[in-house]
NUZA-9872 format. One record per residue (C-alpha): residue number from 1; residue in three letters; x, y, z. Coordinates in nm, 4 decimals. Layout:
<rs>
R / pos / code / x / y / z
R / NUM / ALA / X / Y / Z
...
</rs>
This chain:
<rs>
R / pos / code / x / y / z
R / 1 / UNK / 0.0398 / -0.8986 / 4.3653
R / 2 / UNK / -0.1732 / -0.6440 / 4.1667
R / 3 / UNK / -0.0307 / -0.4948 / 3.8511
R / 4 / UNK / -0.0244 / -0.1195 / 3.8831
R / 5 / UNK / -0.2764 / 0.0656 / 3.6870
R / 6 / UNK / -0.1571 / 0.1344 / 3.2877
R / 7 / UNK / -0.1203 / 0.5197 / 3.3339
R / 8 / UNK / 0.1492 / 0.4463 / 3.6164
R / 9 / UNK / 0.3623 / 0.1719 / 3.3743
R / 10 / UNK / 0.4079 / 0.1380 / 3.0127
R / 11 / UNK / 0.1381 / -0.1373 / 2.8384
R / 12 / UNK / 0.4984 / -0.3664 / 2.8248
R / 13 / UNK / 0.5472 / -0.3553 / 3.2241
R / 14 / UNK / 0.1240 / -0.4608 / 3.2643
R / 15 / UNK / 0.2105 / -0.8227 / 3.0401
R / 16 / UNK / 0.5323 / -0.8644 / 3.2671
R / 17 / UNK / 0.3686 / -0.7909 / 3.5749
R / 18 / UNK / 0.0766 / -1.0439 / 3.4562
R / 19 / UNK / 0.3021 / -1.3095 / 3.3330
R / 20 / UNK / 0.4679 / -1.3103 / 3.6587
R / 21 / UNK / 0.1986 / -1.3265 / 3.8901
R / 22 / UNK / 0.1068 / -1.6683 / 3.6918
R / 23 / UNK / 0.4701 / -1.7727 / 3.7680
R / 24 / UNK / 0.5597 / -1.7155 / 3.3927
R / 25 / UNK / 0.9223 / -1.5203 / 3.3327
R / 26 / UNK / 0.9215 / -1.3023 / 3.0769
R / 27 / UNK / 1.1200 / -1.2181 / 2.7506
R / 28 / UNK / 1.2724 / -0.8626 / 2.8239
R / 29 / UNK / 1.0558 / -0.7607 / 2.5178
R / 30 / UNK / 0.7383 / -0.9827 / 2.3639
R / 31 / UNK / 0.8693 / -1.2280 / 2.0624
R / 32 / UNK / 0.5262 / -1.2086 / 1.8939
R / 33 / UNK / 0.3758 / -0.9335 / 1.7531
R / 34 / UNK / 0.0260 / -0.9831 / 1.8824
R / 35 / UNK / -0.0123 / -1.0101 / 2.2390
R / 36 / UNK / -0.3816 / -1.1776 / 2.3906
R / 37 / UNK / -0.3940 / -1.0321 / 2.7170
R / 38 / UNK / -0.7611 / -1.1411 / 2.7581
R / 39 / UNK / -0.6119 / -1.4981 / 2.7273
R / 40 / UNK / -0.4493 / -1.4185 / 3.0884
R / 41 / UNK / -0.7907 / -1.3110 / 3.2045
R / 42 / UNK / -0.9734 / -1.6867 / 3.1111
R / 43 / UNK / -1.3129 / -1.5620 / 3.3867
R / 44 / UNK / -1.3988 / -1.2755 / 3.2009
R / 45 / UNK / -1.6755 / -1.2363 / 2.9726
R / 46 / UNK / -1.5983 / -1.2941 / 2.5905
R / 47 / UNK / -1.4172 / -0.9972 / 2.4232
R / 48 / UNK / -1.3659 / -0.8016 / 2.7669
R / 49 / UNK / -1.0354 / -0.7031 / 2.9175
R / 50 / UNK / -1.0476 / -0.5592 / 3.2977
R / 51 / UNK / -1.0879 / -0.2214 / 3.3538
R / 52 / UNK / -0.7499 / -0.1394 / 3.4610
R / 53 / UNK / -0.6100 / -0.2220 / 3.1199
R / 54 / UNK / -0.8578 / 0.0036 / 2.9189
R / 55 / UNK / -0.5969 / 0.2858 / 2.9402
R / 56 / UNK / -0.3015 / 0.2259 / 2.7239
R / 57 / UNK / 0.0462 / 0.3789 / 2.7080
R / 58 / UNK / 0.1921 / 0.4317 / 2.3452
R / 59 / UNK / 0.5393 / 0.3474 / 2.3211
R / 60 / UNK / 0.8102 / 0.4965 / 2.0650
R / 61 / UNK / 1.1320 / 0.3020 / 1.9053
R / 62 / UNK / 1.3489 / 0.4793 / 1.6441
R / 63 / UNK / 1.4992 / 0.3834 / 1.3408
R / 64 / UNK / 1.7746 / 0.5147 / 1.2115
R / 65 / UNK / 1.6706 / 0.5904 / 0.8239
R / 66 / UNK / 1.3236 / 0.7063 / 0.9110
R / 67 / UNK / 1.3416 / 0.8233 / 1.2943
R / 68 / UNK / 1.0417 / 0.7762 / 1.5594
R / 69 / UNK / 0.7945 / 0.5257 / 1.4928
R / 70 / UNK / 0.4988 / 0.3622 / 1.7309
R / 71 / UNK / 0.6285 / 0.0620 / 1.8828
R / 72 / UNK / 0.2576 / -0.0527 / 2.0176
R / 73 / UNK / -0.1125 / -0.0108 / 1.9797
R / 74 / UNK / -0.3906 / -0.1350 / 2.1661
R / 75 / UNK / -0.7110 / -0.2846 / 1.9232
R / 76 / UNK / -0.9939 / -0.4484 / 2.0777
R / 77 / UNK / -0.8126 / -0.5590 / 2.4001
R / 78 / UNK / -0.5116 / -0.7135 / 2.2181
R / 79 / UNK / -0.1673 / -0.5150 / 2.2778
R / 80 / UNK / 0.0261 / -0.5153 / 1.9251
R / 81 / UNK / 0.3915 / -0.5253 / 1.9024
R / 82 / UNK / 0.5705 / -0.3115 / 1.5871
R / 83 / UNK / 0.8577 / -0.5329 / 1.5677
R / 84 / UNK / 1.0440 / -0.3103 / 1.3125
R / 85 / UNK / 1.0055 / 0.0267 / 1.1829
R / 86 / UNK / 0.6786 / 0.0196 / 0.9123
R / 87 / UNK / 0.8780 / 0.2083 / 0.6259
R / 88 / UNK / 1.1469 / -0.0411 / 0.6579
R / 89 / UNK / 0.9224 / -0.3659 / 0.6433
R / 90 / UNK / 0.7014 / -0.2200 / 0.3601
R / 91 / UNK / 1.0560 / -0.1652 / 0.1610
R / 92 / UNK / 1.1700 / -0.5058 / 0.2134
R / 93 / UNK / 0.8371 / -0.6528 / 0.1617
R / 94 / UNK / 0.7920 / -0.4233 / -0.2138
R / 95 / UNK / 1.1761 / -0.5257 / -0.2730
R / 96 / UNK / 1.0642 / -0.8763 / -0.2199
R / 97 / UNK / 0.8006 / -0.8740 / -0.4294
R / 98 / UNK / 0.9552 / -0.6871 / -0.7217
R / 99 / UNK / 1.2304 / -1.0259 / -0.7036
R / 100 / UNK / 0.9023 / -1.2499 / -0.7427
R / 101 / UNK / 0.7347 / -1.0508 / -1.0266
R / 102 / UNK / 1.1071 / -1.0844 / -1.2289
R / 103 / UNK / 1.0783 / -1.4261 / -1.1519
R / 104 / UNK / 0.7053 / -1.4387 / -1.3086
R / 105 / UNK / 0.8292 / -1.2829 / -1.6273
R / 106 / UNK / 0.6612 / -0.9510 / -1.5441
R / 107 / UNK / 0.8381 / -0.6947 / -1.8014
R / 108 / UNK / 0.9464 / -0.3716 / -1.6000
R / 109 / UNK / 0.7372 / -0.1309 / -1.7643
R / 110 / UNK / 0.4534 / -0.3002 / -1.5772
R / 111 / UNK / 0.6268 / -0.3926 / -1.2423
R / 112 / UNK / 0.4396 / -0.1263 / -1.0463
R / 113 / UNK / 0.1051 / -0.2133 / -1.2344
R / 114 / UNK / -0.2124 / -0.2619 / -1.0252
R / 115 / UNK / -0.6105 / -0.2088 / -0.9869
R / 116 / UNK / -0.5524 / 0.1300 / -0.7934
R / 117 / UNK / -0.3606 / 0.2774 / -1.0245
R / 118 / UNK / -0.5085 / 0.1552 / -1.3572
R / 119 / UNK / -0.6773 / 0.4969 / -1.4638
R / 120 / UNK / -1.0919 / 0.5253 / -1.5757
R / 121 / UNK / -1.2542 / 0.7492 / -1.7307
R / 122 / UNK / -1.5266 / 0.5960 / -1.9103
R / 123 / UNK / -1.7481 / 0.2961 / -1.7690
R / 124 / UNK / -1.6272 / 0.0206 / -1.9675
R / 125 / UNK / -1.2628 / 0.0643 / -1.7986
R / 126 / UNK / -1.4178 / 0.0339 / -1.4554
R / 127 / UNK / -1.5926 / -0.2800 / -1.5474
R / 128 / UNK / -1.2555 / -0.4467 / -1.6724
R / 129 / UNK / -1.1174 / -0.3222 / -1.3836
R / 130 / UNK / -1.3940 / -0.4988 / -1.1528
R / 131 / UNK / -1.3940 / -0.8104 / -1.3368
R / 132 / UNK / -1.0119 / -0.8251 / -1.2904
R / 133 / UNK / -1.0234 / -0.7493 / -0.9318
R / 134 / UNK / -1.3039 / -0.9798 / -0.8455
R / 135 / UNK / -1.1473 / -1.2999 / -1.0135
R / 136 / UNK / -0.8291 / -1.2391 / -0.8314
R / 137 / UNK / -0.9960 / -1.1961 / -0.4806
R / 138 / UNK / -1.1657 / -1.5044 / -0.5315
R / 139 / UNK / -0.8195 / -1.6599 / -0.6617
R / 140 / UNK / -0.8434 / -1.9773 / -0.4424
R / 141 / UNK / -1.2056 / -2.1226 / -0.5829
R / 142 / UNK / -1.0752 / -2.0003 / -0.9909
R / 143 / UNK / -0.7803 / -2.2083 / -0.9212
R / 144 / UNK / -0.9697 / -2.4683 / -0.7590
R / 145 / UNK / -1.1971 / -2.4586 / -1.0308
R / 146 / UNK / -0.9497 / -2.4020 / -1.3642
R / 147 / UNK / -1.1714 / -2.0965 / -1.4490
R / 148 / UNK / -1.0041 / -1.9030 / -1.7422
R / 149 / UNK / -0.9989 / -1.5833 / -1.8496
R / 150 / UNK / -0.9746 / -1.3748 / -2.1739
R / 151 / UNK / -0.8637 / -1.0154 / -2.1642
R / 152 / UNK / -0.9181 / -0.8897 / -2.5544
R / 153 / UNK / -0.9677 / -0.6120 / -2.7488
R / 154 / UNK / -0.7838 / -0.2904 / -2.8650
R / 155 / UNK / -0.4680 / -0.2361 / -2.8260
R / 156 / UNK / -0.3477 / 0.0177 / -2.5940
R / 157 / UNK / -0.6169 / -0.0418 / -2.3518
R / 158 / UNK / -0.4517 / -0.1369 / -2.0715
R / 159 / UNK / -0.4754 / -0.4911 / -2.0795
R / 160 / UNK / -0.0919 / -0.5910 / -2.0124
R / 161 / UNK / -0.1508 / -0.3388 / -1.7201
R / 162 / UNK / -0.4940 / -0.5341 / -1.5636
R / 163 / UNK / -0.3351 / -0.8980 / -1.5987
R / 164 / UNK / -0.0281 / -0.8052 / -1.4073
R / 165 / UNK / -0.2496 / -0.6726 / -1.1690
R / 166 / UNK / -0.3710 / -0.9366 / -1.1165
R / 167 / UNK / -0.0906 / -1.1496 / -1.1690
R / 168 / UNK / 0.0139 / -0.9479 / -0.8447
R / 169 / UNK / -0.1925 / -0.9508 / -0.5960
R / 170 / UNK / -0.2324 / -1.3529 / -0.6789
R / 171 / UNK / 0.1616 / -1.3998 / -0.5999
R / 172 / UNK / 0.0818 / -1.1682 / -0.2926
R / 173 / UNK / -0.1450 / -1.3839 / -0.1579
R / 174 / UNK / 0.1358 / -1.7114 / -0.2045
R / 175 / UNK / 0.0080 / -1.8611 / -0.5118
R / 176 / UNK / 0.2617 / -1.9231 / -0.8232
R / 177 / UNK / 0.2278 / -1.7525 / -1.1511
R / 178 / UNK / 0.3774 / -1.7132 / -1.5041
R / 179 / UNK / 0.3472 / -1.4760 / -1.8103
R / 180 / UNK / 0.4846 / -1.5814 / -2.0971
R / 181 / UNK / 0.4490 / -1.4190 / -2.5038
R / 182 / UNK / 0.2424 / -1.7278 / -2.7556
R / 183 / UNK / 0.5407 / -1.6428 / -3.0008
R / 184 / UNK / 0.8216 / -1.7795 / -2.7051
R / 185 / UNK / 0.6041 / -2.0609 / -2.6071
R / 186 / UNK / 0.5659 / -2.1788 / -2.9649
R / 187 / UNK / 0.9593 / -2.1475 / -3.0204
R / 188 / UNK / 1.0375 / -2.2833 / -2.7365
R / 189 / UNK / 0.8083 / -2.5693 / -2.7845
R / 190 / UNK / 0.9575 / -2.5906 / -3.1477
R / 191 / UNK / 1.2559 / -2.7128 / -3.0828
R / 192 / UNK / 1.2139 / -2.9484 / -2.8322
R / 193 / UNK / 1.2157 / -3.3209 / -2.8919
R / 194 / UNK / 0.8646 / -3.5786 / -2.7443
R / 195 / UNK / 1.0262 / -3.5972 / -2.4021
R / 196 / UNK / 1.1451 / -3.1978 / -2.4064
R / 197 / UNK / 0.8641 / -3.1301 / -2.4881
R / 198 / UNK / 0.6526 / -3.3177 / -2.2175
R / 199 / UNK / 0.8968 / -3.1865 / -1.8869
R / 200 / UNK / 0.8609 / -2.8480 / -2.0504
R / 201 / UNK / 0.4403 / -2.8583 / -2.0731
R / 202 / UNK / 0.5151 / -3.0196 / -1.7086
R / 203 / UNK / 0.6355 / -2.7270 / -1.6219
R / 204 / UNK / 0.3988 / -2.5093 / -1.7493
R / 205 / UNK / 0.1327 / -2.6948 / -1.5613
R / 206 / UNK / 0.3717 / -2.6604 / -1.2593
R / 207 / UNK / 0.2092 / -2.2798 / -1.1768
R / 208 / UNK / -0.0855 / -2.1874 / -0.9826
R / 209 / UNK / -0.1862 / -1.9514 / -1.3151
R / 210 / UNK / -0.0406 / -1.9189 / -1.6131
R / 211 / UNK / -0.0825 / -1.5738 / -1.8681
R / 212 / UNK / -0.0263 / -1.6505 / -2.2400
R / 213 / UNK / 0.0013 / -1.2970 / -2.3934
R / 214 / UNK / 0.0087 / -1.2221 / -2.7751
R / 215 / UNK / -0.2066 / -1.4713 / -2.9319
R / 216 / UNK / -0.2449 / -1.2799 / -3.2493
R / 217 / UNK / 0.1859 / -1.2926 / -3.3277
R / 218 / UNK / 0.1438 / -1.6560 / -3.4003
R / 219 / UNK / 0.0840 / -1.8627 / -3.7023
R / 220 / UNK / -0.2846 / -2.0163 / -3.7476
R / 221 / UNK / -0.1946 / -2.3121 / -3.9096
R / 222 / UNK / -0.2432 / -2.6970 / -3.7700
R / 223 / UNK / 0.1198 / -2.7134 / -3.5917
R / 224 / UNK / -0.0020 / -2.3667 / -3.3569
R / 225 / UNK / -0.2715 / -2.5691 / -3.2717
R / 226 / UNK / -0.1337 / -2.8874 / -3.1891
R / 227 / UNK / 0.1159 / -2.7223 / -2.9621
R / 228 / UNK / -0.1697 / -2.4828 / -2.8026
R / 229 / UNK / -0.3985 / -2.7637 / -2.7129
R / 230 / UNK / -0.1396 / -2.9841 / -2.5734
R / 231 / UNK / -0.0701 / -2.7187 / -2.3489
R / 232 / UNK / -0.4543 / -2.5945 / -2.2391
R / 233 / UNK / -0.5444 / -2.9140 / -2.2385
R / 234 / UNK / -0.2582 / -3.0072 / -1.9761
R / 235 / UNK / -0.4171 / -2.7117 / -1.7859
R / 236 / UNK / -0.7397 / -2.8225 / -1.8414
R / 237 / UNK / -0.6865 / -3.1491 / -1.7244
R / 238 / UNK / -0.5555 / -3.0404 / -1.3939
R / 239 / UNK / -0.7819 / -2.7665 / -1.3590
R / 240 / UNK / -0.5638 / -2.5397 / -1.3406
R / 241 / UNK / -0.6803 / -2.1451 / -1.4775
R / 242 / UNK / -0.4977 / -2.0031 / -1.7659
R / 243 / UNK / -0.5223 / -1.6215 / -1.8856
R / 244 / UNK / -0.5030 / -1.4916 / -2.2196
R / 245 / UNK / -0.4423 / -1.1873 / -2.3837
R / 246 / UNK / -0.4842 / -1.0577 / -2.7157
R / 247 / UNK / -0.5868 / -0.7678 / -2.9188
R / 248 / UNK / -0.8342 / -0.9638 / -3.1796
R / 249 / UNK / -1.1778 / -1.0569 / -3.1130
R / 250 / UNK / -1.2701 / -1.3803 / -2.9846
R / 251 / UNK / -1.2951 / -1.5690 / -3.3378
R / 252 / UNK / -0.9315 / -1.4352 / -3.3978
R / 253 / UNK / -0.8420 / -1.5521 / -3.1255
R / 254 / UNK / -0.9864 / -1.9004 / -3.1585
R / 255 / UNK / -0.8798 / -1.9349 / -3.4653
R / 256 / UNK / -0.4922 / -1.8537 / -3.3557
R / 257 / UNK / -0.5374 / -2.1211 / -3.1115
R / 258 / UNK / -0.7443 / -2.4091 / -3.2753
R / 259 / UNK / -1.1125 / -2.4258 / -3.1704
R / 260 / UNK / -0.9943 / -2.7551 / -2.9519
R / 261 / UNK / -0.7968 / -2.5796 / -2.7064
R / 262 / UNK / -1.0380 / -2.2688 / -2.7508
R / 263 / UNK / -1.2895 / -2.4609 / -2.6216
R / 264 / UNK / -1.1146 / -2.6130 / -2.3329
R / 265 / UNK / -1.0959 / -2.2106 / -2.2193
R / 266 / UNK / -1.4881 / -2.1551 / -2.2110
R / 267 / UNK / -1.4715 / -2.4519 / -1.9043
R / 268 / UNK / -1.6662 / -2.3459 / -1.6041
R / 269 / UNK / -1.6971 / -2.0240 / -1.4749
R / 270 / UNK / -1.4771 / -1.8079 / -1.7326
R / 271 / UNK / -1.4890 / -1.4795 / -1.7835
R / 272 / UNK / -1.4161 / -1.2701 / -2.1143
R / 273 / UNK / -1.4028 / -0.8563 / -2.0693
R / 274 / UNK / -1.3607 / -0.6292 / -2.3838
R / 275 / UNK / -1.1697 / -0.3436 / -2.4598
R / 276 / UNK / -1.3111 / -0.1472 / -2.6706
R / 277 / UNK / -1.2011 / 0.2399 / -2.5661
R / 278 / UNK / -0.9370 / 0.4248 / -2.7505
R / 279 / UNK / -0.5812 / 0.3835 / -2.7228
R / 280 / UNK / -0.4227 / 0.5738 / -2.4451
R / 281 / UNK / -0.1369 / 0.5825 / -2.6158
R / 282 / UNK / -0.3232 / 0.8640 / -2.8525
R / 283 / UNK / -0.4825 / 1.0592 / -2.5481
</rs>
């Protein structure tokens, strides 16, 4: 039997009709989302889908917050099922995320932080942004690779703002991720005895990428380093990529840290971007 053509039955009654002329039954509505019907078609050229199901039928559902929605759409031969209303999924799916960034140690004022909303208006900010955005599309090779990176420069610049931008689109994509002040770490680290304080550098090393913000509110002295090293190094070791943050320039910087673990941050292919621009917090 020959499946009427799509202007006389919804897109819905064409897959029934085609499932059941292979002797298939079924489901009163489709269970996946994305529906091949060139895969019932396995004689036709590549990419092609007969002529009688060119035309296509939208289809409406309704959801009770946010009323009519499209329940289909028809892209390149391939039928797609809405299986929910698109407000609702985007709502659960922000909701969801905003759970995950808590759980990262992303403070609230910078929950809603990303690349599209970080603000330029001078060159500079647009290359931060750039470098930012291009190390956390390429996520999986940095964290393949333990490549590091060093956001630094003056304060008010928008750093925080970049690295959970990045922090956020590198949980979006599945990968695990933790922020954490140099002051807690060192505290924390502090008062631990040898075996505390090997589960907790475990741990550390336990994330996909790890942000250590606020080099420059920690002592310089031997025991910082000690403490900073054993926990690069861990990193290092299982080349795993590490950010850091800071307001003072790169010798500040290494000398908050020790030039050891420093050192073990210029591995590979690192990047370190500047901030240099005023404060926006003056503007």
């Amino acid at each position: 039997m020959q499946p009427l053509p799509v202007s006389e039955q919804s897109a819905r009654q064409v897959q029934a009709e085609i499932l059941r002329d292979k002797g298939i039954k079924p489901a009163a509505k489709p269970t996946d989302n994305v529906v091949q019907l060139r895969d019932f078609f396995p004689d036709a050229p590549a990419g092609e889908v007969p002529a009688d199901l060119q035309a296509f039928r939208q289809e409406w559902e309704s959801c009770e917050t946010h009323g009519r929605y499209p329940a289909n759409a028809l892209r390149n031969g391939v039928v797609c099922w809405v299986p929910d209303c698109p407000t609702c999924a985007q709502n659960r799916k922000l909701k969801a995320l905003s759970s995950k960034l808590v759980a990262v140690n992303v403070p609230k004022r910078f929950q809603h932080a990303t690349f599209e909303n970080y603000v330029c208006s001078n060159p500079a900010q647009q290359v931060a942004v750039d470098e930012c955005r291009a190390y956390a599309d390429d996520f999986q090779r940095n964290r393949d690779e333990g490549n590091c990176v060093v956001l630094y420069g003056n304060p008010g610049n928008g750093k925080n703002h970049l690295a959970t931008a990045l922090v956020r689109q590198v949980v979006e994509a599945g990968f695990s991720a933790l922020i954490i002040t140099a002051r807690d770490y060192l505290e924390e680290v502090w008062g631990k005895d040898f075996s505390q304080k090997k589960a907790l550098i475990a741990g550390f090393t336990g994330v996909d990428l790890l942000v250590i913000d606020e080099i420059e509110k920690t002592s310089s002295g031997k025991a910082a380093h000690d403490e900073f090293f054993a926990l690069i190094n861990a990193r290092y070791l299982a080349e795993l990529p590490t950010v850091v943050i800071s307001n003072l320039p790169i010798k500040g910087i290494e000398a908050h840290m020790g030039e050891m673990a420093f050192d073990r941050l210029r591995q590979g292919d690192r990047r370190a971007i500047l901030f240099n621009w005023g404060s926006y917090r003056n503007s």
